[in-house]
C-alpha positions as CSV (number, residue, x, y, z in Angstrom):
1,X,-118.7,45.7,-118.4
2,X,-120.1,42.5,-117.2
3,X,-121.8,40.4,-119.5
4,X,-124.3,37.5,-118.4
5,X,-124.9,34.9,-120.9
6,X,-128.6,34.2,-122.0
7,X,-129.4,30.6,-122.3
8,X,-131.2,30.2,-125.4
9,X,-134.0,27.2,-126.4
10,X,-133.4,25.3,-129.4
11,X,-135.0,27.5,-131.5
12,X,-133.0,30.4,-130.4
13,X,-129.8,28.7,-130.3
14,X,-130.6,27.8,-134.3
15,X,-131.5,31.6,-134.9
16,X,-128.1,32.9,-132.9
17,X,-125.8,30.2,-134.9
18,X,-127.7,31.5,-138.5
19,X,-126.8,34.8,-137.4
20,X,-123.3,34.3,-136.3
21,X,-123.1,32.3,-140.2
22,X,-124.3,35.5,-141.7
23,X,-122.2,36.9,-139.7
24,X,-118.9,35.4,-141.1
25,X,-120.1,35.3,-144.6
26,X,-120.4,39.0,-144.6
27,X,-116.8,38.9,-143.6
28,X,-116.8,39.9,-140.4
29,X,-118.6,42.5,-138.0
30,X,-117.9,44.7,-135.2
31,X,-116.3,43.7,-131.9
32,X,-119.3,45.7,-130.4
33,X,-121.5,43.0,-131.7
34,X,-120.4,39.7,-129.8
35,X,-122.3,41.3,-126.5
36,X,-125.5,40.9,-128.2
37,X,-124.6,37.6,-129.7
38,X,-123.9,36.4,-125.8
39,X,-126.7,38.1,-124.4
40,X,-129.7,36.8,-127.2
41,X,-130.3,40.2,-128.9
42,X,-131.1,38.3,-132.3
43,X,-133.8,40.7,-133.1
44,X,-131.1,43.5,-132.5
45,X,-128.7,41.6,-135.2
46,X,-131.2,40.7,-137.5
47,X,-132.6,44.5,-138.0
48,X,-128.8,45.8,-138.0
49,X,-127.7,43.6,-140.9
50,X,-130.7,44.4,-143.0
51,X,-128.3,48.0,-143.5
52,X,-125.6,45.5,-144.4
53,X,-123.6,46.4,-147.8
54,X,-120.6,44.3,-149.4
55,X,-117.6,45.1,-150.2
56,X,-116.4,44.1,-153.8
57,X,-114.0,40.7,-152.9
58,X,-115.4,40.6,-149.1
59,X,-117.9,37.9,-147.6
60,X,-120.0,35.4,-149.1
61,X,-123.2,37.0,-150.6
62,X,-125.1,33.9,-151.0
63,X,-124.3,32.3,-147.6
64,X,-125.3,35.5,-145.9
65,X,-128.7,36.0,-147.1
66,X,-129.6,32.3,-147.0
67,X,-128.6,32.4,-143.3
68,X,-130.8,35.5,-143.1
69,X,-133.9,33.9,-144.4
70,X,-133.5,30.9,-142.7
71,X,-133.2,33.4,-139.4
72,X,-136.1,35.7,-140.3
73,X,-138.2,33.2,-141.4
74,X,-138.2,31.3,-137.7
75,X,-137.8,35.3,-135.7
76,X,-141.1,36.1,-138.1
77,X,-143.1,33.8,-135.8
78,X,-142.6,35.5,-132.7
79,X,-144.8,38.3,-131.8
80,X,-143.0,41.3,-130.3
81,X,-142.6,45.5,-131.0
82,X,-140.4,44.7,-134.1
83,X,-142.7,42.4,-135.8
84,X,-143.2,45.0,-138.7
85,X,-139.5,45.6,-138.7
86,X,-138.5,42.1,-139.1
87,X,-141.2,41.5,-141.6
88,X,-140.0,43.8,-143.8
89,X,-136.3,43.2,-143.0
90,X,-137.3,39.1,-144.3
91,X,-138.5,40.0,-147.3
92,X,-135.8,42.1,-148.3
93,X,-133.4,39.2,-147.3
94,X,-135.5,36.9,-149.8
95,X,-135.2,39.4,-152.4
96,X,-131.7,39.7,-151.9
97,X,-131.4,35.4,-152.0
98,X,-133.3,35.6,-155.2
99,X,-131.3,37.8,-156.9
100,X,-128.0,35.7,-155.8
101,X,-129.6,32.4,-156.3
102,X,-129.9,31.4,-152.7
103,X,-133.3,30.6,-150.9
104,X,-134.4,29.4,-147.5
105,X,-132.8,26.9,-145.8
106,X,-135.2,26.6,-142.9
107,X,-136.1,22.5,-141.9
108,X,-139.7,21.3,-141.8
């Protein structure tokens, strides 16, 4: 399968490298996954790790759900067919900070 690369704003480039840090900090994800990561599917990534679990000894918990506020907080300003979805997916991410002691780590 060919793959063409989506060049990204700045905005979206922040969103993809949150994403790819949540990513990592939930100790890795499928292979299956980098295709979207190359093609700008960050809506895509962001509603498939709200079904993210952790393993006992695997990932960083607090790393990945401060990357996933941080990430849901600036894909919650666009307007699109998974608005509700990601709304609901962000503030399940900022319970899951709370409760791990993490918050947003989105700039001004």
């Amino acid at each position: 399968m060919f793959v063409v690369d989506r060049v990204l704003d700045g905005r979206g480039e922040r969103i993809r490298d949150l994403l790819w840090t949540a990513a990592c900090a939930r100790g890795g994800f499928p292979g299956g996954m980098i295709p979207w990561f190359r093609t700008g599917k960050l809506t895509k990534i962001f509603l498939l790790f709200a079904q993210t679990r952790f393993r006992d000894g695997r990932g960083s918990p607090p790393e990945f759900w401060a990357a996933m506020v941080t990430a849901g907080e600036l894909l919650a300003t666009e307007d699109g067919p998974d608005q509700a979805e990601v709304t609901a997916g962000l503030e399940r991410y900022r319970t899951q900070a709370t409760a791990v002691g993490t918050g947003s780590q989105m700039l001004p």
